[in-house]
Backbone bond lengths (Angstrom), bond angles and torsions (degrees), N, CA, C in turn:
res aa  C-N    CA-C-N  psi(-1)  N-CA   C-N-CA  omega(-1)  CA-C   N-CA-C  phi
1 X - - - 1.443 - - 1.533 110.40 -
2 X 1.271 105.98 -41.67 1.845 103.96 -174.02 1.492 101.62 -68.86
3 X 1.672 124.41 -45.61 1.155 112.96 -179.80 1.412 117.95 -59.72
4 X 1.576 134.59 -40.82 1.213 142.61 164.60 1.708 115.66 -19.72
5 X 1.629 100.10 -45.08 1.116 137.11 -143.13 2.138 110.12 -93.44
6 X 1.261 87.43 -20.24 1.255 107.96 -152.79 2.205 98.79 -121.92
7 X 1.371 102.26 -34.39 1.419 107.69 158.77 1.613 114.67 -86.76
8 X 0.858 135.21 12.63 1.292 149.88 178.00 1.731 119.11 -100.79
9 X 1.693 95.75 -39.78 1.193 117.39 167.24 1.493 124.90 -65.61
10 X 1.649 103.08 -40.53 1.401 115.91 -139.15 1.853 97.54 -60.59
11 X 1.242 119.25 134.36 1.667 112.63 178.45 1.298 125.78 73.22
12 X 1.623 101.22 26.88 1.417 116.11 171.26 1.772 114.59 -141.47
13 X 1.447 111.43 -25.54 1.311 108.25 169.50 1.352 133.09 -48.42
14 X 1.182 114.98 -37.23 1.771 117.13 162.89 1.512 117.35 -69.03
15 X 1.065 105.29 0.89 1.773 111.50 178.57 1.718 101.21 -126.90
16 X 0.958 139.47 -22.00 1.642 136.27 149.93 1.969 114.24 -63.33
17 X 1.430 90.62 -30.89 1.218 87.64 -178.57 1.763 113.01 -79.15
18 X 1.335 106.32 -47.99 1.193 110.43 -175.71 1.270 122.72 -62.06
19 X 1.506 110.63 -38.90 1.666 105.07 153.80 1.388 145.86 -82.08
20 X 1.746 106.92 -4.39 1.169 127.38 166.19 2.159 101.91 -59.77
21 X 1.505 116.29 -46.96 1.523 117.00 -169.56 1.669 99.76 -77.48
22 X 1.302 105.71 -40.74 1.445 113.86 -171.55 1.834 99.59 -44.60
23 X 1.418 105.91 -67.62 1.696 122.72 174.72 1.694 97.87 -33.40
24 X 1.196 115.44 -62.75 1.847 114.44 -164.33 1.270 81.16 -58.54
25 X 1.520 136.76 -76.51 1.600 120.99 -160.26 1.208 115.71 -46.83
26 X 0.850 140.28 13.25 1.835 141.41 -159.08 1.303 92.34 -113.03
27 X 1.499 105.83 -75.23 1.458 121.67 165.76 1.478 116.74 -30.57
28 X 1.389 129.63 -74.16 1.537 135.87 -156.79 1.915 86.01 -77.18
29 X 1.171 110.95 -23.96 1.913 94.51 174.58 1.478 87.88 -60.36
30 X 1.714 117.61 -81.05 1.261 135.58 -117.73 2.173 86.24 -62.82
31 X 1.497 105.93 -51.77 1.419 109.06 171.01 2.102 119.15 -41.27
32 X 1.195 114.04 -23.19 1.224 111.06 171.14 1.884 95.88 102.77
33 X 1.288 120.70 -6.79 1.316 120.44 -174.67 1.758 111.88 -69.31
34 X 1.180 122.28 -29.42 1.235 132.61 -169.82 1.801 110.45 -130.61
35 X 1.142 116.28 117.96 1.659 125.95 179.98 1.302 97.44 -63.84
36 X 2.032 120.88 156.91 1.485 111.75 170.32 1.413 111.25 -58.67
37 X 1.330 149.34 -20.91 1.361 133.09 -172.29 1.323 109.16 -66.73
38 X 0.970 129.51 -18.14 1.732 149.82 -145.25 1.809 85.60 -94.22
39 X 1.532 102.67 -55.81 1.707 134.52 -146.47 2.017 83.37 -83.61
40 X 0.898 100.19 -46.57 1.425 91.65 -175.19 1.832 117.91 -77.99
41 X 1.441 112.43 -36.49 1.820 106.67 168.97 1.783 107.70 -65.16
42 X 1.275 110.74 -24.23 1.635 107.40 -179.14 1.339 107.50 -64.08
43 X 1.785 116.85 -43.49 1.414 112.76 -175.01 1.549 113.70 -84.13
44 X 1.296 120.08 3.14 1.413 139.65 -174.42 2.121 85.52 -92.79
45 X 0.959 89.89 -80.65 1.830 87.99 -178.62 1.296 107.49 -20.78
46 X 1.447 99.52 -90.00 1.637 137.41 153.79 1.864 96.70 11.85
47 X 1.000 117.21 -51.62 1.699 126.85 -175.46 1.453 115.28 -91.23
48 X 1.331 98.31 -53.87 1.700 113.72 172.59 1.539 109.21 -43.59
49 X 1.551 107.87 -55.18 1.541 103.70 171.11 1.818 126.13 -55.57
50 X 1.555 103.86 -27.38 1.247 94.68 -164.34 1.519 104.19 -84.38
51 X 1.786 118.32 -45.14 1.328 113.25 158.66 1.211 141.68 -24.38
52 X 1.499 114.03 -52.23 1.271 127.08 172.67 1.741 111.85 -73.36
53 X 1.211 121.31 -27.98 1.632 114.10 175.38 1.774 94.80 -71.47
54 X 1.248 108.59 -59.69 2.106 103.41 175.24 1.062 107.43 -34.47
55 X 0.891 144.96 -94.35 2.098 158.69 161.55 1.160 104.23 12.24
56 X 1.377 90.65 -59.88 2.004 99.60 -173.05 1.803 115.34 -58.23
57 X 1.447 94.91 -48.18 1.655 113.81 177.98 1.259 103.12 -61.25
58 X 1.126 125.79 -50.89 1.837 114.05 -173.21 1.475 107.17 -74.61
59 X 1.377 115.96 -38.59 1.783 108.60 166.22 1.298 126.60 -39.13
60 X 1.985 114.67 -38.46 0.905 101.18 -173.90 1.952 112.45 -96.35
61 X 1.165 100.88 -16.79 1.303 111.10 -161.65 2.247 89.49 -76.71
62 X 1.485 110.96 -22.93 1.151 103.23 170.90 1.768 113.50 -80.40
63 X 0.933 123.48 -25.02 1.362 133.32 175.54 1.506 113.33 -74.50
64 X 1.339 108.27 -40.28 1.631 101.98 171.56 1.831 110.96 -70.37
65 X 1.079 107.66 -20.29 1.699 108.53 -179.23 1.304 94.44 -86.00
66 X 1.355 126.15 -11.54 1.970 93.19 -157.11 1.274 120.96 120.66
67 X 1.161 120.33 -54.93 1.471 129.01 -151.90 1.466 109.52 -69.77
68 X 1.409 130.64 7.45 1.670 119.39 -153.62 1.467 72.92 -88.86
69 X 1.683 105.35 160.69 1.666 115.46 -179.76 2.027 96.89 -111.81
């Protein structure tokens, strides 16, 4: 089950995650806990993370073909 659980995952945790914090910033804005500047570096992260997990994936998926120069 955990493995089930865990290939299901694989190449999505940096994107559950990033919208899992993104959601709390939404929240702790919309609650008054966090000002938009606060609301805006979260969705700045929030992206930064997801870019950088893409990047990573095509690096490797270019390296398994060959193509790195």
């Amino acid at each position: 089950m955990i493995d089930r659980i865990r290939n299901s995952l694989r190449g999505r945790k940096a994107y559950l995650t990033a919208a899992l914090g993104l959601l709390g910033a939404v929240v702790a804005w919309a609650d008054g806990q966090i000002d938009t500047l606060a609301l805006l570096a979260a969705v700045w992260a929030a992206t930064q993370a997801c870019f950088l997990r893409a990047g990573i994936g095509n690096a490797i998926a270019k390296a398994s073909d060959g193509q790195v120069r």
